[in-house]
N, C-alpha and C positions, 0 to 999 in steps of 0.2 A: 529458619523462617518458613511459616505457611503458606504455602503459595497458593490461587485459587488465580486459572487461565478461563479467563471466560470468549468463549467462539475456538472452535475446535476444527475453523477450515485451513485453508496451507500453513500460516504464520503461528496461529495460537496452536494448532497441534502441533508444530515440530518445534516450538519453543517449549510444549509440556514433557515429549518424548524426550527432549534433550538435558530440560532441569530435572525429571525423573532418571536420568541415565547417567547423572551426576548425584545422587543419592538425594537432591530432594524432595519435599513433600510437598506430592505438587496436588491439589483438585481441578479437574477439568468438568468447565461448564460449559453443556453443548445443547445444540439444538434437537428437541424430543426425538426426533428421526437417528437420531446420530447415538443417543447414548447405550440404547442395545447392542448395535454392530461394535462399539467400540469396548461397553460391558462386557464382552463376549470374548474379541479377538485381540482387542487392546491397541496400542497404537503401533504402524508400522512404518517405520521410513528408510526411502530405498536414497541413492543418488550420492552424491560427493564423497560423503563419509559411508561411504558402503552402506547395508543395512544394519537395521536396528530397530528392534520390537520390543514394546516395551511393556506394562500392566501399570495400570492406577486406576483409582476412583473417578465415577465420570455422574451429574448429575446435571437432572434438564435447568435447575435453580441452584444457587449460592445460600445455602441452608444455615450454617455454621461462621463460626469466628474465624478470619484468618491476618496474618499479617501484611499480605501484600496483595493488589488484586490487577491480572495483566487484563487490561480488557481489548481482546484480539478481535472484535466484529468489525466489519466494515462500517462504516460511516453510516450510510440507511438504516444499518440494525441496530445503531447506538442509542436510542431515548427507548426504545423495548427493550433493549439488554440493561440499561440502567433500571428502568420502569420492574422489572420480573426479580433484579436483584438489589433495590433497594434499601431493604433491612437492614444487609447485611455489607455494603458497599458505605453507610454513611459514614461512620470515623476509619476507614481502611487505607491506607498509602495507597494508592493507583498509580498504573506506568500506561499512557494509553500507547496505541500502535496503529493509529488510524493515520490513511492514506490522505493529501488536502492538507487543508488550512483548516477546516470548521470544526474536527473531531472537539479540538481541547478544548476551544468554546462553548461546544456543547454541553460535554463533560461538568466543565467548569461554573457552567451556570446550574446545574442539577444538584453537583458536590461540593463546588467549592474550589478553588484553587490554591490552599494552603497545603494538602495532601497530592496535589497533581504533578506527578513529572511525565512531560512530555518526551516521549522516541521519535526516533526514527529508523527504520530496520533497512538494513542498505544487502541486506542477503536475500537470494529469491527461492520461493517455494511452490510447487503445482500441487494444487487437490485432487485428486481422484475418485476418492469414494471415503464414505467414512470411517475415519479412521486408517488410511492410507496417504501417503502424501511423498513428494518429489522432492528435495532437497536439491534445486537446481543449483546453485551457484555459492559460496563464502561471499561476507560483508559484514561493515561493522553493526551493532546494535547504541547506535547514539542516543544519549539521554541527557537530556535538558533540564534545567533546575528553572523554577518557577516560582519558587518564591526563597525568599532569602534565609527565611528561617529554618530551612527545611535541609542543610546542610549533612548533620547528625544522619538522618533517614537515606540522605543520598547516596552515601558513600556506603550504607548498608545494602539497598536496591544493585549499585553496582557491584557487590560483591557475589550478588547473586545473579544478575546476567554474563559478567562476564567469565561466569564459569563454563559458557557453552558461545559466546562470542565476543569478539572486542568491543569493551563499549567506555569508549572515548564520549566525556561530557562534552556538552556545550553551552557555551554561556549567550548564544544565542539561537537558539531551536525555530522561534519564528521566520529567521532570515535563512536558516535551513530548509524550514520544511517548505520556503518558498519555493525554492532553487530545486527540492525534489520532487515539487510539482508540476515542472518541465519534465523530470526524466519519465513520472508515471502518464505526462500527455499522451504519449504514443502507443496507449495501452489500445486506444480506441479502434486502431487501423485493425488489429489482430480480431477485436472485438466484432468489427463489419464485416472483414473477411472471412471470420470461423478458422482461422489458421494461427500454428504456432509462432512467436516473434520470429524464430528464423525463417522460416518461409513466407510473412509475412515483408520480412525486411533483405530477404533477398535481390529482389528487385528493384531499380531504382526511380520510376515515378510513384511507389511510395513510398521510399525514402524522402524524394521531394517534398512528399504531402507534410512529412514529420520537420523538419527542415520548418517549413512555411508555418506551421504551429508553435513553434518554437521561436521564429519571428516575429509573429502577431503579439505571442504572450509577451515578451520582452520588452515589447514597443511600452505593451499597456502597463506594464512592471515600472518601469522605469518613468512613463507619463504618470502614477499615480503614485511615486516618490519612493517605493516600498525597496529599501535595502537588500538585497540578496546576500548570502550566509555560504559560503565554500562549503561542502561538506567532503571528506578525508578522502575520496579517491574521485572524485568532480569538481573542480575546481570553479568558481564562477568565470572563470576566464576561460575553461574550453566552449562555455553556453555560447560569449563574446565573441568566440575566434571561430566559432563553426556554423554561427549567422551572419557572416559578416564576409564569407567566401563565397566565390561563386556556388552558385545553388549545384552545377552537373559536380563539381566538386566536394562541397561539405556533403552532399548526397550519396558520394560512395564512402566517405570517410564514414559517417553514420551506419552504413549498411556493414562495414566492414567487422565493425562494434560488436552489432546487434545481431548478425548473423553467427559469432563467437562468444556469444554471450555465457552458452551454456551446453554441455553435451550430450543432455538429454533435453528433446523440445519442451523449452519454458513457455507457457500460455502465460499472457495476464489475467490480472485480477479481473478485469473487466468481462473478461471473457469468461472465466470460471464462473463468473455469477451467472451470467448469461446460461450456460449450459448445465447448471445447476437450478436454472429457474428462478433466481434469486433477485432481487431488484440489484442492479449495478450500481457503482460508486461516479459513474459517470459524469454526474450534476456536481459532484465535488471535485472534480478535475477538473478536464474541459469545461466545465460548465462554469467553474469558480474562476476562468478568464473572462467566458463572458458575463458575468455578473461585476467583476474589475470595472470593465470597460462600461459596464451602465452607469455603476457608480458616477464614472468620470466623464460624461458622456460622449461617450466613444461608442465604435462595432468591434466585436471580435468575430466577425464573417465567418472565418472558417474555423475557428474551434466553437461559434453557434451551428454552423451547418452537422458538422461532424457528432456533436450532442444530439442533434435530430437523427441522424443516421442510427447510432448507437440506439435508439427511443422506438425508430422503427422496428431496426433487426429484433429485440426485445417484444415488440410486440406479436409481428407476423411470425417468429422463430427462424427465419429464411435472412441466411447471410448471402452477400452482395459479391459480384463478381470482382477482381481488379479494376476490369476494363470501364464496368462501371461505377466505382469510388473514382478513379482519375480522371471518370467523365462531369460526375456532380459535382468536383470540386475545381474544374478547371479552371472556371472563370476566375474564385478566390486564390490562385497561384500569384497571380501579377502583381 
């Protein structure tokens, strides 16, 4: 199968590096900036699985026919990344790998949803430059069927992810990728802070902060009737059972997590864009609780304050102390 990875930051490069390192043939489409450093040097990933440098084809557009198309941008960059590769995107199998709830709609309204299966990638990656990238942690690569007839093609797609990770279907990806848009909430704190999740969540007023995000969403999750989906190593029961504990409690238990996450510091996504200059995915997280709660007419207080914060740092470039995030958000604690 021809593969064609479109967005060449943490996820879609070490997803190309990997199905190139498995002998197949992969095309990486990246952003103009990206495609000579990586013409040049090729791809290199350091972390879990040791390193690993790889060589393929790298082009700014989707030129050519392929069989399958991964499209690895962030959420902000998906209607440009569809818009630029168009042509050659309209009868092509797509796997997207965007973070949220909005990517597949998106998607789906441009392409169509006969050819869509939806992921979810439960392994973490850091960007660093282009064409380098961090392989922080293993996880499975979950993939979702989307329409019924598309059976034949699926079981081909995963013949081809999971030659470089586990990837366990699901017959409900919606009610998943609800549930892992709790776990990316807390990408925000790293994001205002400018520190990596361990240093980040070492501490426990903001842990608490995550804790309290994870409360708010839940409330507005379950007020707007929207089913949650276990995905294979988070169960919707530990979301239950770690909102539902005293906060100085579930507060260390979270830090305990998230400080062992990984052995090399893993930044979030959020933060990558940030410090790449990049528009963040932020409005599609946090921001996708509070738009829930408009819906239904509700607040989502503090994952709307926290979207603000993340909006400022983005614009002044000036990340925010501890002392004061746990002071701007004390009030929405209670």
């Amino acid at each position: 199968m021809k593969v064609a990875v479109i967005g060449a930051g943490a996820i879609g490069g070490l997803v190309a590096a990997y199905l190139v390192d498995k002998g197949e043939q992969v095309l990486l489409v990246a952003h103009p900036k990206q495609v000579a450093p990586i013409s040049q040097n090729g791809l290199t990933i350091e972390g879990v699985r040791n390193r690993l440098c790889v060589e393929l084809p790298v082009k700014s557009r989707l030129d050519e026919e392929v069989d399958l198309a991964i499209i690895a941008t962030k959420t902000p960059d998906l209607e440009k990344a569809i818009t630029q590769n168009l042509e050659y995107l309209k009868d092509v199998n797509i796997v997207s790998v965007q973070n949220g709830v909005r990517g597949d709609k998106m998607i789906a309204e441009r392409l169509g949803a006969d050819r869509l299966f939806a992921s979810i990638v439960m392994f973490g990656a850091t960007y660093l430059a282009p064409g380098k990238i961090v392989h922080n942690f293993e996880g499975d690569w979950i993939i979702g069927q989307t329409n019924s007839g598309t059976r034949e093609m699926l079981h081909e797609i995963i013949e081809v992810t999971s030659r470089i990770f586990p990837s366990p279907v699901s017959s409900d990806i919606g009610g998943m990728k609800w549930l892992k848009l709790f776990i990316n909430a807390n990408n925000c704190l790293p994001a205002i802070l400018g520190k990596s999740m361990q240093e980040t969540f070492s501490t426990i007023p903001v842990c608490k902060i995550s804790v309290r995000i994870w409360q708010e969403g839940l409330e507005l999750v379950n007020k707007a009737e929207i089913a949650l989906s276990s995905l294979p190593t988070f169960p919707v029961e530990r979301l239950s059972q770690l909102v539902s504990m005293p906060l100085d409690e579930s507060a260390k238990i979270f830090s305990a997590i998230m400080v062992n996450l990984s052995r090399e510091p893993l930044y979030g996504s959020i933060l990558q864009s940030i410090k790449r200059k990049r528009p963040s995915e932020i409005d599609y997280i946090n921001g996708e609780f509070v738009n829930l709660a408009a819906s239904i007419g509700q607040k989502a207080s503090l994952n709307e304050r926290l979207v603000q914060m993340v909006h400022d740092v983005e614009k002044s470039g000036k990340f925010l102390s501890e002392d004061t995030v746990v002071e701007q958000t004390r009030e929405l604690m209670s």
